[in-house]
Each structure stands twice: as C-alpha cells, then as structure tokens.
C-alpha positions in Angstrom: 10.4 12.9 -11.2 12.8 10.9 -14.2 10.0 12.8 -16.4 9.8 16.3 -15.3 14.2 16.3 -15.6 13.9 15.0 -18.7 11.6 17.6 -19.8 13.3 20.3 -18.3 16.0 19.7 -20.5 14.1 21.5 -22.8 14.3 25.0 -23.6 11.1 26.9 -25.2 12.6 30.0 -26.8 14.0 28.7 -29.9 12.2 26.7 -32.5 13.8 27.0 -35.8 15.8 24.1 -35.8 13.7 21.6 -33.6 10.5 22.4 -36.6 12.9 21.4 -39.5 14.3 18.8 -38.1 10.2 17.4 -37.2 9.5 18.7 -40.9 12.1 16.2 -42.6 11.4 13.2 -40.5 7.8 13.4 -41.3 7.8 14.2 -45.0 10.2 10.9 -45.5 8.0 9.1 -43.3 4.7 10.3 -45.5 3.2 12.3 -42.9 2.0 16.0 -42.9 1.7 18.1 -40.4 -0.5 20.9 -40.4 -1.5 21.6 -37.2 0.4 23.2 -35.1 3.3 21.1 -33.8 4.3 21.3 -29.4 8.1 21.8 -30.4 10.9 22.6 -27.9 13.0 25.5 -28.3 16.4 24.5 -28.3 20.1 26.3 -28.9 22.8 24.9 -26.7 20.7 21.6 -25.6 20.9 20.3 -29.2 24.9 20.5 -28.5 23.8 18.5 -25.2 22.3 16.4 -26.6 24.2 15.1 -29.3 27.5 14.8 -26.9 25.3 12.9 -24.0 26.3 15.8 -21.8 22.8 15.6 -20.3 22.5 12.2 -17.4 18.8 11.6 -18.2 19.3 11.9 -22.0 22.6 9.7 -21.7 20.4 6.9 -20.0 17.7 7.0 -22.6 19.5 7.5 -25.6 22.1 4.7 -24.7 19.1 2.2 -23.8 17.1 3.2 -26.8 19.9 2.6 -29.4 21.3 -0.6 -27.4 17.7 -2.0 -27.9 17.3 -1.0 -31.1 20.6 -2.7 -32.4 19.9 -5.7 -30.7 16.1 -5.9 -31.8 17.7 -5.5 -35.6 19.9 -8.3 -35.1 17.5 -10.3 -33.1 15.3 -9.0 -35.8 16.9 -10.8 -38.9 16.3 -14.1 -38.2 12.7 -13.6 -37.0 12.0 -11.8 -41.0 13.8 -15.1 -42.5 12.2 -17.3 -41.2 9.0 -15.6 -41.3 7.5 -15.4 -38.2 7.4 -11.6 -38.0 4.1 -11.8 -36.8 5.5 -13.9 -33.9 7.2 -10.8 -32.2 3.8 -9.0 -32.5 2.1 -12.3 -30.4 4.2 -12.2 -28.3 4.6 -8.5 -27.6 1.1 -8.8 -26.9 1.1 -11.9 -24.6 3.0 -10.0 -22.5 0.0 -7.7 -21.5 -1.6 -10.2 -18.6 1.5 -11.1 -16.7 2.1 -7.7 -16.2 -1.3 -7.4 -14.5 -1.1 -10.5 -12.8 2.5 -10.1 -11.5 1.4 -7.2 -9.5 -1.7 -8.4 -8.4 0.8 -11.3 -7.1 2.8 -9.0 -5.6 0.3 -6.8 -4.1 -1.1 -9.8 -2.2 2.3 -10.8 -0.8 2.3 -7.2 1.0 5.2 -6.1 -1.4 5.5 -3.1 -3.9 3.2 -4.2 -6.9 5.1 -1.8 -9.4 8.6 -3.2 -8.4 10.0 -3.7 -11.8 11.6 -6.9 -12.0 8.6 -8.8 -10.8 6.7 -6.8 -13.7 9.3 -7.7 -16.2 9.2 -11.4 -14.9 5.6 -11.7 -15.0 6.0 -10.2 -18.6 8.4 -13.1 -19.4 6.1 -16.0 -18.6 3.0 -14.8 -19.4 5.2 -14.1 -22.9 6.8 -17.8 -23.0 3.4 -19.3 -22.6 2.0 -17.6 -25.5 4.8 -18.6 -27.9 4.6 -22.4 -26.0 0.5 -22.2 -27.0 1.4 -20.5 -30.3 3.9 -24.0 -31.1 1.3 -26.1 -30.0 -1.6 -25.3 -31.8 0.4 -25.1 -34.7 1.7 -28.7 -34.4 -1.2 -30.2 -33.3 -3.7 -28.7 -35.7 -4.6 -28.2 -39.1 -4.2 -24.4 -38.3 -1.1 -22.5 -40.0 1.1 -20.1 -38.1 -1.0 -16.6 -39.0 -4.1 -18.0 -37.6 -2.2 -19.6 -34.2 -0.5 -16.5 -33.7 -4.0 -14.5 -34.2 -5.6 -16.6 -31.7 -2.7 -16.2 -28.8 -2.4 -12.2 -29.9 -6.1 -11.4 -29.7 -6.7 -13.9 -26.4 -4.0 -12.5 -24.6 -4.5 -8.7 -25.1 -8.3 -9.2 -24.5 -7.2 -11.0 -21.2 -4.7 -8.4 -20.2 -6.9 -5.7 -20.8 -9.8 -7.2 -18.5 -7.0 -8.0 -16.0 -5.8 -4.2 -16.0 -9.6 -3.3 -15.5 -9.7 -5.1 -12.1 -6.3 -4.4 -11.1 -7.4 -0.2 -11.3 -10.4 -0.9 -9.7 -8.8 -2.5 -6.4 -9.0 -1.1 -3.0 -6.0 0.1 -1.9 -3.8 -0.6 -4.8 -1.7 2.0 -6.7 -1.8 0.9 -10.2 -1.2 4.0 -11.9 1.8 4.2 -14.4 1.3 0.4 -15.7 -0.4 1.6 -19.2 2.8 2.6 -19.9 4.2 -0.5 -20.9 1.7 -0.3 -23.5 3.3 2.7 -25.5 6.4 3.0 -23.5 7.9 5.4 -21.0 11.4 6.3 -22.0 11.7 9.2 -19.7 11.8 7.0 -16.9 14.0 4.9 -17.4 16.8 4.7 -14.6 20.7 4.0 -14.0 19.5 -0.2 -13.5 17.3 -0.1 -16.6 20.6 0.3 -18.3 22.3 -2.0 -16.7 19.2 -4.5 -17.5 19.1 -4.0 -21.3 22.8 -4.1 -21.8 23.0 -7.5 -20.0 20.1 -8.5 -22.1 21.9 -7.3 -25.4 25.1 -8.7 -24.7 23.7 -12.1 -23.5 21.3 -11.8 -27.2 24.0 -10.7 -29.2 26.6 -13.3 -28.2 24.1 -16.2 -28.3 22.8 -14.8 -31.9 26.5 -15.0 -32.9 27.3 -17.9 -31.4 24.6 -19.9 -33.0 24.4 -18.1 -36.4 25.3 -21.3 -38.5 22.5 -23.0 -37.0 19.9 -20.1 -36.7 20.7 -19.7 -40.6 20.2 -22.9 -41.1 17.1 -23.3 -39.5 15.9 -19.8 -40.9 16.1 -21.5 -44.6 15.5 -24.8 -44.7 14.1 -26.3 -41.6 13.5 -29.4 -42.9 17.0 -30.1 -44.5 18.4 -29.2 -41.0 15.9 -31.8 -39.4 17.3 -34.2 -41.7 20.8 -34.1 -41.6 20.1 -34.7 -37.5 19.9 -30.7 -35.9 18.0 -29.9 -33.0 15.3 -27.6 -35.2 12.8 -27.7 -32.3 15.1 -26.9 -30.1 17.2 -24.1 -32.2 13.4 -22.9 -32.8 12.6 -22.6 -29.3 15.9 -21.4 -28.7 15.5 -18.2 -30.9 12.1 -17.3 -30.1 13.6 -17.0 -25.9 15.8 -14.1 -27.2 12.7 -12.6 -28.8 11.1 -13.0 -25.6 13.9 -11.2 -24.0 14.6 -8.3 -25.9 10.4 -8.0 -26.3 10.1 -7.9 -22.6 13.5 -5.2 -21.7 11.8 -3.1 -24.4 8.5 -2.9 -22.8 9.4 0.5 -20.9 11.3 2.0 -23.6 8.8 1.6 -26.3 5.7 -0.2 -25.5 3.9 -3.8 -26.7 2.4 -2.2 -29.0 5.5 -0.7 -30.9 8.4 -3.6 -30.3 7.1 -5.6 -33.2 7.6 -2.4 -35.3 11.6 -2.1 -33.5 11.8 -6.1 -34.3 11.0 -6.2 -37.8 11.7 -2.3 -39.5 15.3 -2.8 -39.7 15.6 -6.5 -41.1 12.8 -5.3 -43.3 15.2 -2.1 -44.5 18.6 -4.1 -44.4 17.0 -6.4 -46.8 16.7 -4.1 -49.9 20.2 -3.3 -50.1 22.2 -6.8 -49.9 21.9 -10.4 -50.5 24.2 -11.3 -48.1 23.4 -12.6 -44.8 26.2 -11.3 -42.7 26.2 -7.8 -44.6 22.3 -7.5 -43.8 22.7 -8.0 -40.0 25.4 -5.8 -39.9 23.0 -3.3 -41.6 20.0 -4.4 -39.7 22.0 -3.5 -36.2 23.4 -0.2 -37.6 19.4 0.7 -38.5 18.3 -0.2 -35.3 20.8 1.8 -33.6 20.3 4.6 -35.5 16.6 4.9 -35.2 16.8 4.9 -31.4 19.7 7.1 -31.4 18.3 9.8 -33.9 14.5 9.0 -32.4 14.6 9.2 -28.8 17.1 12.5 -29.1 14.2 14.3 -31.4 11.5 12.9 -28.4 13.2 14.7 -26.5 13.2 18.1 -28.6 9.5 17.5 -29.0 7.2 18.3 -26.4 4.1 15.8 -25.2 5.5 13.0 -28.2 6.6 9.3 -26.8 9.8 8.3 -27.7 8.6 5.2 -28.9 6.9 6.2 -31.7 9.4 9.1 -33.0 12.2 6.1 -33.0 9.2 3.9 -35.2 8.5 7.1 -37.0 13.0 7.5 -37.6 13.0 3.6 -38.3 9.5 3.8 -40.9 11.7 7.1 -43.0 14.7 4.6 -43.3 12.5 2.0 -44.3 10.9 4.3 -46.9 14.1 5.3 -48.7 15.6 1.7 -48.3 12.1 0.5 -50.3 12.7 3.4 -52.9 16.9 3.2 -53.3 18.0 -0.5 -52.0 20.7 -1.5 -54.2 19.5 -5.5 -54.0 15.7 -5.5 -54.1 14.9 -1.1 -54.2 12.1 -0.3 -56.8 14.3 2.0 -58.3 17.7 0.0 -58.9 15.0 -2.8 -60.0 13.1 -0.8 -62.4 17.2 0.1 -63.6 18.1 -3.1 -63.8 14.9 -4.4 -65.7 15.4 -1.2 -67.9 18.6 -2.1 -69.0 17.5 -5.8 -69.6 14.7 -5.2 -71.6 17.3 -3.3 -74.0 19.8 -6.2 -73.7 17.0 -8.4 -74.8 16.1 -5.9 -77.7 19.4 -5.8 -79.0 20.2 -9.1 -79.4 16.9 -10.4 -81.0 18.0 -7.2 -83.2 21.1 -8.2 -84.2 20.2 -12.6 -84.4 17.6 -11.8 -86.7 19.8 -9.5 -89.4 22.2 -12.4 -88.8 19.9 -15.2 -89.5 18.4 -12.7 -93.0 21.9 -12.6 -93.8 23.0 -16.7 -93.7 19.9 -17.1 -95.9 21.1 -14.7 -98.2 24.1 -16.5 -98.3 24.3 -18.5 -101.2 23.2 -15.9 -103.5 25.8 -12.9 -103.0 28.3 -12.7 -104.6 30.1 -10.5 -102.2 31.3 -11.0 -98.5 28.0 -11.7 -96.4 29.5 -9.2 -94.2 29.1 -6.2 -96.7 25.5 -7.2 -97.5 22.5 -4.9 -96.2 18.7 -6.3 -95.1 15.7 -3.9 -95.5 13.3 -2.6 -92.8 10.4 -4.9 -94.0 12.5 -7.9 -93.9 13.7 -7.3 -90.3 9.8 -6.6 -89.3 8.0 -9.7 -90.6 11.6 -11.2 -89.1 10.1 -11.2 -85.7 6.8 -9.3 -86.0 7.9 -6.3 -84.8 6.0 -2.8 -85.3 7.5 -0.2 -87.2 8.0 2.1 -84.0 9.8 -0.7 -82.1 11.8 -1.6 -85.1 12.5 2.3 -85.3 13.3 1.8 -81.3 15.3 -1.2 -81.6 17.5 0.7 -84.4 18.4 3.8 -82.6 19.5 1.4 -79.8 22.0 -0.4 -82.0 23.3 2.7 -83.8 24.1 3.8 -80.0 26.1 1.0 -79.1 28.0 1.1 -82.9 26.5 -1.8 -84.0 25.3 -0.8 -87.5 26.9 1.2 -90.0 24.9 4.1 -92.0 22.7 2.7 -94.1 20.7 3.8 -97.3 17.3 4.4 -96.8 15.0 1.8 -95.7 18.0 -0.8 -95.7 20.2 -1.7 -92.1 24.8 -3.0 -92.5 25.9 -4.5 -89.6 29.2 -2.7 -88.5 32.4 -5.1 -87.9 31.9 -4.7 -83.8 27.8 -5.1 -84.7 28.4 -8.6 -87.0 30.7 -10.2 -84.6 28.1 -9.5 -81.5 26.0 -10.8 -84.1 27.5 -14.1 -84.7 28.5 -14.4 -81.2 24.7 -14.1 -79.8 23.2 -16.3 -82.4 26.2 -19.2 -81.6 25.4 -18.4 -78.1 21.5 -19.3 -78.5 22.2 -22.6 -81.1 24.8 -24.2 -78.2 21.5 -23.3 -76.0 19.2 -25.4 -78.5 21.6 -27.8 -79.1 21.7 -28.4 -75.5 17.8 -28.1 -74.4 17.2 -30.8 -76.9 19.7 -33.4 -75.8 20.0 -33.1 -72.6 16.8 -31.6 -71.2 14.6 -33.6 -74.1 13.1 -30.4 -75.6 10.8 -30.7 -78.8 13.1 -29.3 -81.6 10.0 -27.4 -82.6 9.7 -25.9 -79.3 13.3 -25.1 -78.5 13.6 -22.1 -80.1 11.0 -20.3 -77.6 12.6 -22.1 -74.8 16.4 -20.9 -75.6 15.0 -17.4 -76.3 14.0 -17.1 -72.4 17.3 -18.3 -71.0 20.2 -17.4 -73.7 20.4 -13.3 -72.8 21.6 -14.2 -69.4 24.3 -16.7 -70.6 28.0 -15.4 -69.0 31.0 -16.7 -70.9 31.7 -19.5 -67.8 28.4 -21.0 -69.4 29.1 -20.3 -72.6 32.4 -22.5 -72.0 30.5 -25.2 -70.0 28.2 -25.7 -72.6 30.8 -26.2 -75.3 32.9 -28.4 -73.1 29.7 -30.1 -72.7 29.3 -30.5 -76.1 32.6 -31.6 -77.5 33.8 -34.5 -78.9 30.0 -36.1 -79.1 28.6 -37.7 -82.4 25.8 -35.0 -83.7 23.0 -36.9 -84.3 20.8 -34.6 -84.4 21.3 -30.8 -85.7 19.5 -27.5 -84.6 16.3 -26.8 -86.6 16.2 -24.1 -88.7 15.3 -20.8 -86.9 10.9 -21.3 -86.9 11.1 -17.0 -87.8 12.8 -18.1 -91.2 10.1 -20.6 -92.0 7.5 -18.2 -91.3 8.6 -15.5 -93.3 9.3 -17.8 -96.2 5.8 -19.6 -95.7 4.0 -16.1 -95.6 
C-alpha cells in the first residue's frame, strides 16, 4: 500500500524537467542512456517534493539522508583503517539471519515478516560474521581480504540456500524478503524513522565520543596497544556501529548497496582535505546529500530503486571529487606537480649560471654580476638539450630573472642573481649538512641535496644555519661534480 502512495505521487504528463535532471546525474556518473528512460511527469510535485510537503516522501527522504550521513561518518573510520571490505562482509552476513529469523518466528506461530525480529536476526547473524572474520584473522596465517572473502562468500551462499527453503514452505508467506537485498524505500513507515534516527543518534554520539581513540586506533594500532589502549576492544567497538547502521539500512537500500553508502563518501571527502575533522564533516554532508538528492529523483523516476539512484548521486560526487579534490584530485595534483617541475627547472637554471659565473670569477675584471654565460656553457652545465635549455629560458625571462642578452649569451637580472645566490647557498647549507650529520659521501651529496633542497621553506633554511653555527669546519663542500665534468670534458 506504502508503494502504490508513493507512486502516485507521481504525475505522468510532464517530463522535461524529470529527463534533464536523469540526463546530468548519469553523464557525471559515466553512464549513457539510450534507451528509453520510464520517467515521471512532474510540475508542482517537484515543489512537493523539495519542501517535504508529501508524508510518504517526508518519511523516505528524511530516513535516506539520516542513513546516509551517519553511514559517511560511520564511514570514515572504516576507509582509515582499511577495512572497507569489512562493511561489504558484513552486509552480506546479514543475508541468513534474515531467513532464519523468520523461519524462527514462523515456528513460534508469530508473523514471520515482523520487522524487528528480521532486523534482529540480521544483527547476529551480522556480529557472527565479523566475530568469525576476527578470528580467522588472528588465528591464521590468512590476511584480512581473504578472511573477509571467506565469511562474504559463505554467508551469502548460505543465505541464499536458506531463502530457497524458506519460499518453498507450506503455508508460509515469504514474499517481500528479497527486498532487503536491493532495498525497499517505498515502504518504509512512521517507526522505521523512528528506528534509524535512534540508531544515528546512538552512532553519531558514540563516534564523537570516542574519536580520539577511534583515530587512534584507525592509524596506528600498534602504538595505541603499546601505550596500554583497549585496541581489541575499540576494534570491536567500531565494527558494532557498522553492524548497526548496515542492518537499519537493509530496507532503505539493500545488502548489496550499504557497502557502496559506507565507503563512497569517506572515499569523496578524502580528495579534498587532509584533515581528519574537516573530512568527516565532508563525509556526513556527502552522505546526506546523496540520499537527500537520490531518493527525491527515485521518486521522479518510474520502476528505479531508490537505492541505487542515491549510489548512482553518491558515484557522480565521487567522480568530480576524484577529478577536482583540492588535497589528492588528479587535476589540482597534476597543478601542483606542474608548477613543481618548473620550480625545479628554474633553480637548476639559475645554480648553474651561478656556479659558471664563481668560476669565472678570478678572471674578470668587472663585477661578476655584469658578466654574461653562453648557451653552450649552460648545456654541457647540466646536460640539458637545446629545446629544454630554450624551455628553461623562456621560464626565467617570465619570472624577470634574466636581462636581454646578445645572441647566444644569458645576464642574470639583479632580482635573477640574488635568487641565484640564494638557491645555490640554500643547496651548499643542504650538503654541508647531509655530510656531517647524515654521513653522506661528499661525492654523492650533491645528487642527494638536489632531491631535497627545492622544497626547503625559510624555517629550514634558518634551522639549518642555526644548526650549523659556531662549529669548527673541518670539512668543506666539494666542488659542484657539474664543474668538474665540464672542465674534464
């Protein structure tokens, strides 16, 4: 009956704005669609539906974006301390008790689809896959993928044998329980609600609660072992609000897809901070928002399962987090490397017309400021090609580093010769360092300092030369090795 309401909510005479809004969430998502899509028609119930004016869409929408904020919060710590295939083995090892709690209560002479006892048969048959999962994995040789692909594979296997028999009994009515595979939004009801938002707010404030101890355990179980924390415990601990939140999102979006509601968001949060606290705050928001924005188009498409429109919502996020993530994106990366690839370009550039000009030191007669090194020089310098000499060049005449020069021949500019001298002091306090302290060949050093001095900030630059003050020198920086070559050659 929940069903039918729900659908009737949906008006077939108007289509425009139902098929763009389809259109854009499955181009982002990578999908194409060219067969003809079963969209609603829809005018005044998309105004409906956005203010909750609707009961039935109030009821799903609210439970949908509840679960999905608490699964990305719950979410986080499952994706640090990477177990993320533990929400999918679990999920899974839900699938028997659901059979076996209503062949339970079909015995007992009760309703076999009464919801709780589902949920609770859900729940343990859940617990004892993650308790099997912990004990393989602590008393074998076996690693955590292979323990959790044991318990995923038994379990379904067993659950989907069990759901054989159950529709095969005499007498019993087990029609409906398939859809805690893929989910039934529509369905839910009034106590449904009330079920998931005890179960958020009981996740939520335990998460917060114990998010010094979760983090700890998240990245570095063994330090938190050592310094005397409960790590089993803590463990066991987090993987019970898994269970939970995996088990009150069995009607809303099926076994099959809560791994998907679990993980998506942390996964997204994580390409646009560093920050623990700013990425569950992101991870929540994502959540929210896919079940918000997905289960409100289900319910503008006709014959689609709100659970996987809210995966499909949460996979488009995903996407453009991947692509534009300001911490870990591939585009801001490729940016970043982009820009430190030219960093890097520049000051080899201007250390090597440095180092041509302190070896032409002693024989001008003029300020060694004023003095200009030819192309050829700067090439065999550090073995460049003529096009990335030509490359590095236009770079540094960007960035008014070099003055105009006369054909074939390069002048540093004042701003270029005091980058100059402040780079190549930058990477000798680097070499004068490696080889005192971290006992670097002196022959070697100069390869080693070349790998580390481009990312020195002036806090190291001043640690290093506090470092280095006031000790005896008894041994000096060798000569740069790109001098000896070109004089050797």
């Amino acid at each position: 009956m929940w069903q039918t309401g729900y659908a009737m909510l949906v008006d077939r005479r108007k289509r425009g704005l139902a098929v763009l809004m389809v259109l854009v969430i499955l181009t982002l998502a990578g999908g194409a669609a060219e067969a003809a899509w079963p969209v609603a028609e829809v005018k005044g119930d998309v105004w409906k539906l956005v203010t909750l004016q609707s009961y039935n869409s109030r009821l799903v929408i609210l439970s949908t974006t509840l679960l999905g904020a608490t699964s990305g919060l719950i979410g986080v710590f499952l994706l640090l301390r990477k177990r993320s295939l533990m929400g999918d083995a679990l999920s899974h090892a839900t699938y028997p008790g659901i059979g076996l709690a209503f062949l339970l209560m079909t015995s007992l002479g009760g309703e076999g689809k009464w919801l709780p006892g589902l949920l609770l048969g859900a729940s343990v048959s859940g617990v004892l896959g993650v308790v099997i999962v912990s004990a393989i994995r602590r008393t074998t040789p076996l690693k955590d993928d292979a323990a959790m692909g044991i318990v995923l594979g038994v379990f379904f296997g067993a659950g989907a044998a069990i759901m054989k028999m159950v529709s095969n009994l005499p007498g019993a009515d087990a029609a409906g329980l398939d859809g805690f595979v893929y989910g039934t939004a529509a369905s839910l009801i009034f106590s449904d609600f009330l079920l998931i938002l005890v179960v958020a707010g009981v996740v939520c404030g335990a998460a917060i609660l114990l998010l010094k101890e979760f983090t700890l355990v998240c990245f570095d179980e063994a330090f938190a072992t050592s310094q005397g924390w409960p790590a089993l415990r803590l463990d066991l601990t987090m993987l019970a609000l898994v269970t939970a939140v995996t088990v009150v999102g069995l009607q809303a979006v099926g076994l099959v897809l809560i791994i998907a509601f679990l993980i998506i968001p942390a996964a997204a949060a994580r390409f646009w901070t560093h920050k623990l606290h700013v990425m569950l705050l992101l991870s929540v928001m994502i959540g929210g928002f896919s079940g918000w924005v997905g289960s409100g188009l289900s319910s503008l498409l006709l014959d689609f399962p709100t659970g996987a429109v809210i995966v499909l919502v949460a996979a488009a996020i995903f996407l453009i987090s991947m692509v534009f993530g300001f911490a870990r994106g591939i585009l801001p990366r490729a940016v970043r490397h982009a820009l430190l690839r030219r960093k890097v370009g520049r000051q080899h550039l201007l250390r090597a017309i440095y180092e041509l000009l302190e070896r032409h030191q002693l024989d001008a007669a003029e300020p060694v400021s004023n003095l200009a090194i030819d192309f050829e020089s700067l090439a065999v310098h550090r073995s460049w090609s003529p096009a990335e000499l030509q490359s590095l060049l236009r770079t540094a005449r960007g960035e008014d580093h070099l003055e105009d020069e006369v054909p074939g021949r390069v002048r540093l500019s004042e701003s270029g010769f005091g980058e100059a001298s402040r780079v190549t002091r930058n990477h000798r306090l680097w070499e004068l360092y490696l080889i005192r302290y971290a006992d670097i060949a002196p022959s070697h050093v100069d390869r080693d300092a070349d790998l580390v001095e481009h990312v020195l900030d002036a806090d190291i630059v001043r640690q290093l030369e506090l470092e280095l003050k006031g000790r005896p020198v008894r041994m000096f920086v060798p000569p740069s090795p790109h001098l000896i070559d070109q004089s050797a050659g």
